[in-house]
KOLMARSE-591144 format. One record per residue: residue in three letters; y negated, z negated, x negated of N, C-alpha, C, O in turn; residue number from 1. Coordinates in nm, 3 decimals. Atoms other than C-alpha are relative to their C-alpha. Layout:
BEGIN
{aa Ala, nY Y, nZ Z, nX X, caY Y, caZ Z, caX X, cY Y, cZ Z, cX X, oY Y, oZ Z, oX X, i NUM}
...
This chain:
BEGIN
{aa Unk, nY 0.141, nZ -0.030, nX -0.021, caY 2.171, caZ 1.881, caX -0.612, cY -0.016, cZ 0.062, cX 0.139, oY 0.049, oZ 0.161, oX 0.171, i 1}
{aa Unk, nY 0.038, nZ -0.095, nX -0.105, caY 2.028, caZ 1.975, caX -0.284, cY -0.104, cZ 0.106, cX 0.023, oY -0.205, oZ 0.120, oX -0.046, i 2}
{aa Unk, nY 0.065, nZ -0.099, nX -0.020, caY 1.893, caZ 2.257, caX -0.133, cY -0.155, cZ -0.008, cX 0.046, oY -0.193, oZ -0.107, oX 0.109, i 3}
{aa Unk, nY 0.109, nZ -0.020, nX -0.018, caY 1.535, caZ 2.381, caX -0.103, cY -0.033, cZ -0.043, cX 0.183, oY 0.059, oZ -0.007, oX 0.256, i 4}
{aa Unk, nY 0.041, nZ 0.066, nX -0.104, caY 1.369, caZ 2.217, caX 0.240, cY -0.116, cZ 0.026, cX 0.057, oY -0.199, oZ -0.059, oX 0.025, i 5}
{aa Unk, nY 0.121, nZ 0.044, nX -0.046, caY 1.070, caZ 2.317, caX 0.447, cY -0.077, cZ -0.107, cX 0.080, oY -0.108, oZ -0.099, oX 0.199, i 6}
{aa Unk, nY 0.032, nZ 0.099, nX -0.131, caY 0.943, caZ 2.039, caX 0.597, cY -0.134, cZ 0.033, cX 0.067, oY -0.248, oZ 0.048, oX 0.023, i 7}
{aa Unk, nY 0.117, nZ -0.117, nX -0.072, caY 0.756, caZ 2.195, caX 0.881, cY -0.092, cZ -0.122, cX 0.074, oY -0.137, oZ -0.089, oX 0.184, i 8}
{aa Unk, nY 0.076, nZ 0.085, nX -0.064, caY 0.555, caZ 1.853, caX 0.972, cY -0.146, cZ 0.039, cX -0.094, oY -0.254, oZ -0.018, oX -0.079, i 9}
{aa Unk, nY 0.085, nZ 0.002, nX 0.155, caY 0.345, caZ 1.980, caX 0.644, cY -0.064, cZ 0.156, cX 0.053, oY -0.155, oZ 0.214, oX -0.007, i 10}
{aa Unk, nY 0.047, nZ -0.187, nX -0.058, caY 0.281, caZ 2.360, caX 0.843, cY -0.159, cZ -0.011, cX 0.015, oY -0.220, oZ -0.098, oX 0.077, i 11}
{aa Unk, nY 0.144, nZ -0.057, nX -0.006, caY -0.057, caZ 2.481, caX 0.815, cY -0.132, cZ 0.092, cX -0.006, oY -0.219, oZ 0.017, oX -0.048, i 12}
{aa Unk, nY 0.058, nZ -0.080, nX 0.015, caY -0.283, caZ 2.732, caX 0.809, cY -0.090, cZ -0.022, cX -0.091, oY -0.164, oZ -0.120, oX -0.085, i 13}
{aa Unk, nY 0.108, nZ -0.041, nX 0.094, caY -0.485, caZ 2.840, caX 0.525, cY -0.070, cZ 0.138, cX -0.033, oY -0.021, oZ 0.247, oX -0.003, i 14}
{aa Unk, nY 0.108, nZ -0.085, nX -0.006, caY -0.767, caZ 3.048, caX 0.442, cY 0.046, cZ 0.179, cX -0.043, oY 0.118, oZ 0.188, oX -0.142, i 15}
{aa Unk, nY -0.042, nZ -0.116, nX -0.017, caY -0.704, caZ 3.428, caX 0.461, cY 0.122, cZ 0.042, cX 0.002, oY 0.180, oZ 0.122, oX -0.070, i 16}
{aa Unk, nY -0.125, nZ -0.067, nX -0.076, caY -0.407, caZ 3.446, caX 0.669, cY 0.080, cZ -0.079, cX -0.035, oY 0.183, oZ -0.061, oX 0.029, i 17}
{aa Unk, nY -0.142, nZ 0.028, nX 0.105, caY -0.174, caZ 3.237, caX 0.443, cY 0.024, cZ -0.092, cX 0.121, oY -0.046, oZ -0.124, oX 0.217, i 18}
{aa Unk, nY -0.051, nZ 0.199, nX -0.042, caY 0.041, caZ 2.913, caX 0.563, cY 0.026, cZ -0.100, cX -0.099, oY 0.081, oZ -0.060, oX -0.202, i 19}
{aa Unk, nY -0.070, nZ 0.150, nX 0.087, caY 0.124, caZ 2.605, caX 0.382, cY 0.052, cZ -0.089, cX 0.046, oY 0.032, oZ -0.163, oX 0.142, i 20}
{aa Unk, nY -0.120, nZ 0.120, nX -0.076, caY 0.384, caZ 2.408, caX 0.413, cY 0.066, cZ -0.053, cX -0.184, oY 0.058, oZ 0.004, oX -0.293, i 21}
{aa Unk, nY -0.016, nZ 0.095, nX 0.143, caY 0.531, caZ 2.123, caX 0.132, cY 0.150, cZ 0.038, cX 0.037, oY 0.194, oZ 0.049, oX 0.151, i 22}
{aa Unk, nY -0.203, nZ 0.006, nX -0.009, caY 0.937, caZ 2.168, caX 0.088, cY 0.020, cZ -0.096, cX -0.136, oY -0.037, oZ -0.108, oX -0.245, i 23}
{aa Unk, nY -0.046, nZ 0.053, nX 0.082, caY 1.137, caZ 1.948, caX -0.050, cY 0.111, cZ 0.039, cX -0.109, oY 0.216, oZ 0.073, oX -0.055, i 24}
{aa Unk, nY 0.005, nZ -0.103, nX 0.145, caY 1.245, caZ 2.093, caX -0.420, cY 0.185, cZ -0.042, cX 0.038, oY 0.228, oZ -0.109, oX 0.132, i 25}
{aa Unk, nY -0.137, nZ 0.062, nX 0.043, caY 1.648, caZ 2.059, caX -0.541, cY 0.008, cZ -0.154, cX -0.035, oY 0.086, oZ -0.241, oX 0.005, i 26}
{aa Unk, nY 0.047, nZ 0.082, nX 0.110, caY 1.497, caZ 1.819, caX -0.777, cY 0.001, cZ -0.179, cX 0.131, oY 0.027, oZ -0.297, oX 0.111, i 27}
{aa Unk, nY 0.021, nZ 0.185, nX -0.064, caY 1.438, caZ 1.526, caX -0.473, cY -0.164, cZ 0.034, cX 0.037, oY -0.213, oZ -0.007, oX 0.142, i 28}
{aa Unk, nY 0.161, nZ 0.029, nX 0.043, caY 1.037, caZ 1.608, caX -0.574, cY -0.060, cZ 0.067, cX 0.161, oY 0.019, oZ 0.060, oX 0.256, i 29}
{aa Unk, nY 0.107, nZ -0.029, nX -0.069, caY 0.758, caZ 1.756, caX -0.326, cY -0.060, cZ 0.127, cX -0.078, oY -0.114, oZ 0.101, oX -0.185, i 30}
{aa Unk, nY 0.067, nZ -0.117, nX 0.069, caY 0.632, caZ 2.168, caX -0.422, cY -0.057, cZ 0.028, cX 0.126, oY -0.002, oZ -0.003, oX 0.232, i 31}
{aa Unk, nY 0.098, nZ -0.020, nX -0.079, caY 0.330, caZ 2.295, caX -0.228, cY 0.064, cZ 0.172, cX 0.021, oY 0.084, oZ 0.242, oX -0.078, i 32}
{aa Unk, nY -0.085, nZ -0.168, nX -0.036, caY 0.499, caZ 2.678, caX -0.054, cY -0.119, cZ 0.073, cX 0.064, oY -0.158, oZ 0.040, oX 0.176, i 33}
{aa Unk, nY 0.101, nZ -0.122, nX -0.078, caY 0.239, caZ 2.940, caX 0.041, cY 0.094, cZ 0.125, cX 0.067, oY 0.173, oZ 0.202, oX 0.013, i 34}
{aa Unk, nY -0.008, nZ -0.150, nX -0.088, caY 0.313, caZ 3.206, caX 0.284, cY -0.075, cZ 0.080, cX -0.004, oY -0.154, oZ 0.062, oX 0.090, i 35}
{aa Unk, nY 0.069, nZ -0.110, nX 0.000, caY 0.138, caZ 3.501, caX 0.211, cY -0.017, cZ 0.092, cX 0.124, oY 0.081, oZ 0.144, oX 0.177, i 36}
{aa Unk, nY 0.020, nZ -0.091, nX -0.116, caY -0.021, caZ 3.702, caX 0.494, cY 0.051, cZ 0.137, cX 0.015, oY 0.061, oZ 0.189, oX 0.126, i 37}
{aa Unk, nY -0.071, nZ -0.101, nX 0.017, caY 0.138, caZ 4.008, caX 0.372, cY 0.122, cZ -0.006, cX 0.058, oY 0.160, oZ 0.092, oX 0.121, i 38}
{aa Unk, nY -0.154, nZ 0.036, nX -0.068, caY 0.497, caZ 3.851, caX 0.489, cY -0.030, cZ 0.008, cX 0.189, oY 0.048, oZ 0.075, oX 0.257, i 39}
{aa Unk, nY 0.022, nZ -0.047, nX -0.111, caY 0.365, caZ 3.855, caX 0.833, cY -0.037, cZ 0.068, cX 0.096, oY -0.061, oZ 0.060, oX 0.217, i 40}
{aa Unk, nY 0.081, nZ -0.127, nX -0.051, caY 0.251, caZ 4.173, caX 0.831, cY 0.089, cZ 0.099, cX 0.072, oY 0.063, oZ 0.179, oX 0.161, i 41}
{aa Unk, nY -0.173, nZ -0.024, nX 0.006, caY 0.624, caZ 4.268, caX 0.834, cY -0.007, cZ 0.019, cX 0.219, oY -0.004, oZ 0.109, oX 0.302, i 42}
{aa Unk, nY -0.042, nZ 0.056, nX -0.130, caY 0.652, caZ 4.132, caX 1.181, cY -0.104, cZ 0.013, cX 0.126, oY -0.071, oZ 0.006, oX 0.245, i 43}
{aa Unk, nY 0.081, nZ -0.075, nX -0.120, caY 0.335, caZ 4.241, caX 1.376, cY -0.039, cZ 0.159, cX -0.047, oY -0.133, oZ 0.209, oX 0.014, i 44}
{aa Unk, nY 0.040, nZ -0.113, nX 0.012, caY 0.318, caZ 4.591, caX 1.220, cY -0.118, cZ 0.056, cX -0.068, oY -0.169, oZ 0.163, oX -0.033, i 45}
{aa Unk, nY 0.077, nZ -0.006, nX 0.072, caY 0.074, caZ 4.572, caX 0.970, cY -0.145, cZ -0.054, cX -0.017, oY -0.185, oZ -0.063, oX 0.100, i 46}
{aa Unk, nY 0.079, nZ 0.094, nX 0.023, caY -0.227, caZ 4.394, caX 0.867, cY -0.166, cZ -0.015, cX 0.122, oY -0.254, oZ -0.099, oX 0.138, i 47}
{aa Unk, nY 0.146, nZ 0.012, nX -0.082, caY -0.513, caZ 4.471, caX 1.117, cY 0.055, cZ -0.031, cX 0.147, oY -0.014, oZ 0.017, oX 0.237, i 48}
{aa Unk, nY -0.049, nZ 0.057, nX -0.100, caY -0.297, caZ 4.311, caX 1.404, cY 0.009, cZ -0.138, cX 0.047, oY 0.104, oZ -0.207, oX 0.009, i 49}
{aa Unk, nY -0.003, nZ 0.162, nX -0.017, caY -0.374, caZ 3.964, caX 1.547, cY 0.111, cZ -0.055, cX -0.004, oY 0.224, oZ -0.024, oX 0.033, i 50}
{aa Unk, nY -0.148, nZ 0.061, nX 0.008, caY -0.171, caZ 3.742, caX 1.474, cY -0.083, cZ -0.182, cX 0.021, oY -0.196, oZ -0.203, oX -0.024, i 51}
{aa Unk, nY 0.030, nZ 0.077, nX -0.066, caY -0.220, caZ 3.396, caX 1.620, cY 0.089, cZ -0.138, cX -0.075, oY 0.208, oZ -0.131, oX -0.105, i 52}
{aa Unk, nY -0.070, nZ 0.090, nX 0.055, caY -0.149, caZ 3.042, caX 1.468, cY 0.157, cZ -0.087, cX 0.061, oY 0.243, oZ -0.168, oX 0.025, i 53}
{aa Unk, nY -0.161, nZ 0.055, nX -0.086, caY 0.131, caZ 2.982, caX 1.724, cY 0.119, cZ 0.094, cX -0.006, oY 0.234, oZ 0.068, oX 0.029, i 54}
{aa Unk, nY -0.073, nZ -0.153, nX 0.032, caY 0.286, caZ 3.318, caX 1.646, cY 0.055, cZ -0.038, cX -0.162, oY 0.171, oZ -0.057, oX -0.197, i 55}
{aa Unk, nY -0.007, nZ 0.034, nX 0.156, caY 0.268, caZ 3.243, caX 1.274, cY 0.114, cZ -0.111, cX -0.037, oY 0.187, oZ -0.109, oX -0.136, i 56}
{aa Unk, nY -0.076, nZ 0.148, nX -0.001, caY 0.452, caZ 2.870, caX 1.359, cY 0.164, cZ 0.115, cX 0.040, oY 0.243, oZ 0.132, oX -0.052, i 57}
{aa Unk, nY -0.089, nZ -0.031, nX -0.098, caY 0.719, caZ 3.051, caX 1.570, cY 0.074, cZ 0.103, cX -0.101, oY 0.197, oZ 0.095, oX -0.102, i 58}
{aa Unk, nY -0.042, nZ -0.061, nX 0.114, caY 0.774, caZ 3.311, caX 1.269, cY 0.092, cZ -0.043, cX -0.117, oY 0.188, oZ 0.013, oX -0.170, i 59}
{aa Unk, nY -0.028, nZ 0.106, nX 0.117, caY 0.840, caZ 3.057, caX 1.013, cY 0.083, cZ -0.072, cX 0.057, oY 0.165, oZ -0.111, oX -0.026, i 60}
{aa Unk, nY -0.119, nZ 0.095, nX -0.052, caY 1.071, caZ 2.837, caX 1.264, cY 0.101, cZ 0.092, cX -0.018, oY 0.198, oZ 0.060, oX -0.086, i 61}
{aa Unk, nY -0.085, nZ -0.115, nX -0.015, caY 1.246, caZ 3.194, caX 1.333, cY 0.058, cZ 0.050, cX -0.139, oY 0.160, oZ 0.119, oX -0.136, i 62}
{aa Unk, nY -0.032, nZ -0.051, nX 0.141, caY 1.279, caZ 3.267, caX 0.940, cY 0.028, cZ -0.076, cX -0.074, oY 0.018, oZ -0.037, oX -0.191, i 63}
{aa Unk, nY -0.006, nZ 0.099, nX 0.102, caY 1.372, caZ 2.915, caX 0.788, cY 0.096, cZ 0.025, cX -0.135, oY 0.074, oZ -0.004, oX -0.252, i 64}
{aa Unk, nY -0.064, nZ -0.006, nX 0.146, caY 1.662, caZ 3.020, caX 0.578, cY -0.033, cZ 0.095, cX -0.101, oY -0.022, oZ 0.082, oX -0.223, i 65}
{aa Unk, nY 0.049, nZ -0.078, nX 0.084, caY 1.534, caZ 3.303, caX 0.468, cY -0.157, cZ -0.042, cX -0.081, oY -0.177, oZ 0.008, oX -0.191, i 66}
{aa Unk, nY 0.059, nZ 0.068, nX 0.097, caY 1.221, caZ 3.109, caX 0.348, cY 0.016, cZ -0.125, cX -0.100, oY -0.052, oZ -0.175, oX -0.190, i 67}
{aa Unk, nY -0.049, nZ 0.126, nX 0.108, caY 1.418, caZ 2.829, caX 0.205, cY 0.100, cZ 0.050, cX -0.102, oY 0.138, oZ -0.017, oX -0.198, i 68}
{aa Unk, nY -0.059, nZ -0.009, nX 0.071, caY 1.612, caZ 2.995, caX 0.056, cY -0.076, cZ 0.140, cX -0.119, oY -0.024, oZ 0.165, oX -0.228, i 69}
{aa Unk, nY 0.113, nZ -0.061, nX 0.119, caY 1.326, caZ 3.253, caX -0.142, cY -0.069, cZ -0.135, cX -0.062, oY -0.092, oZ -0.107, oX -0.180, i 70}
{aa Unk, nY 0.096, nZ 0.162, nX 0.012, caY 1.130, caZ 2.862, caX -0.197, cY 0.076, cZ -0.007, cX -0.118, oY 0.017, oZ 0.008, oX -0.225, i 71}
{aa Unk, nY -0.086, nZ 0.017, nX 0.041, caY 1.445, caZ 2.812, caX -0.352, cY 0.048, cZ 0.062, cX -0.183, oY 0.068, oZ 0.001, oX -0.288, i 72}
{aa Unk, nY 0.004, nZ -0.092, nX 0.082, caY 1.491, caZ 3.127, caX -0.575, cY -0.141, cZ -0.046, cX -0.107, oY -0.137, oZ -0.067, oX -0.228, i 73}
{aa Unk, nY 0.143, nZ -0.010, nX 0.044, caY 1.107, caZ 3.086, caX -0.648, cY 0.040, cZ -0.119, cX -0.121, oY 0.047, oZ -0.078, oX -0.236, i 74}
{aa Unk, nY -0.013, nZ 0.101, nX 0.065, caY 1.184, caZ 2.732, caX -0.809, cY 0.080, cZ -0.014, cX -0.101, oY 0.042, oZ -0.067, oX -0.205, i 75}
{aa Unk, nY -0.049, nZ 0.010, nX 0.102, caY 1.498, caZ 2.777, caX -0.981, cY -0.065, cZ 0.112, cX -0.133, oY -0.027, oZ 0.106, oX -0.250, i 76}
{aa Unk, nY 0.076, nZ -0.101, nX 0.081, caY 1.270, caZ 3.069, caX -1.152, cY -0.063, cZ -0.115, cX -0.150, oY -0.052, oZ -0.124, oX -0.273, i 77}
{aa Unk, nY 0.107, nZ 0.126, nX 0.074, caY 1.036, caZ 2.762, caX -1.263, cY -0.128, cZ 0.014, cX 0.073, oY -0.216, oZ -0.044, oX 0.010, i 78}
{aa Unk, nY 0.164, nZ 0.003, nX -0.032, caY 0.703, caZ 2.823, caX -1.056, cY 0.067, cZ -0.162, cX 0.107, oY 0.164, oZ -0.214, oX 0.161, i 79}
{aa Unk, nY 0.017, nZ 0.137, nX -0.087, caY 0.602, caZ 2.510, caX -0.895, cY -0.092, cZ -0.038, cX 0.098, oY -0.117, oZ -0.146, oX 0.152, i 80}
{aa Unk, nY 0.067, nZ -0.003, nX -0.132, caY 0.374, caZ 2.647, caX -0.647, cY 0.069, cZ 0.088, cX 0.076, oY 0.058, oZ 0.191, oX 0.010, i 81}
{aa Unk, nY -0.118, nZ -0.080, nX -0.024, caY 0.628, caZ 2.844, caX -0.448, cY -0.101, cZ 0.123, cX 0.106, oY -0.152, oZ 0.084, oX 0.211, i 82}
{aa Unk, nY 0.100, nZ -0.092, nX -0.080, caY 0.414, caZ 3.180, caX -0.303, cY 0.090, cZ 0.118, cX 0.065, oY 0.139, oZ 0.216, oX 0.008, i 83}
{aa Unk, nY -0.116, nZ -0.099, nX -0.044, caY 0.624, caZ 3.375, caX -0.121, cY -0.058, cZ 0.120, cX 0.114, oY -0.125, oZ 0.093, oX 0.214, i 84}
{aa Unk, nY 0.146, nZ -0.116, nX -0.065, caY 0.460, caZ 3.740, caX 0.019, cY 0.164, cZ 0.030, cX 0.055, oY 0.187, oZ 0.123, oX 0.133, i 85}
């Protein structure tokens, strides 16, 4: 079985702060991964700090295993929308 996959052609911004991006599951399949704006709060110092959709990209390139491999966790759990704060 292989490992959890973001495929970052799927990166996107969504509505209050989040990202979305599709990874590809163990399974072979397609799960929809939210990034919670809280996770990038981490990284500019808390929530009333701009944070910029190229900043956000550059975050998520900079953090892949560590989000593939929570995506990961999230799934073998059983959720199948993978939300990761």
């Amino acid at each position: 079985m292989a490992g959890t996959k973001l495929l970052l052609e799927t990166l996107r911004l969504a509505d209050g702060g989040r990202v979305v991006c599709e990874v590809s599951a163990p399974d072979g399949s397609r799960a929809v991964s939210v990034i919670e704006a809280s996770f990038f709060e981490e990284f500019i110092g808390g929530p009333k700090a701009e944070m910029t959709p190229q900043r956000q990209s550059r975050i998520v390139r900079e953090n892949m295993g560590y989000l593939e491999s929570e995506a990961e966790r999230l799934w073998r759990q059983g959720a199948r929308e993978l939300v990761i704060r």
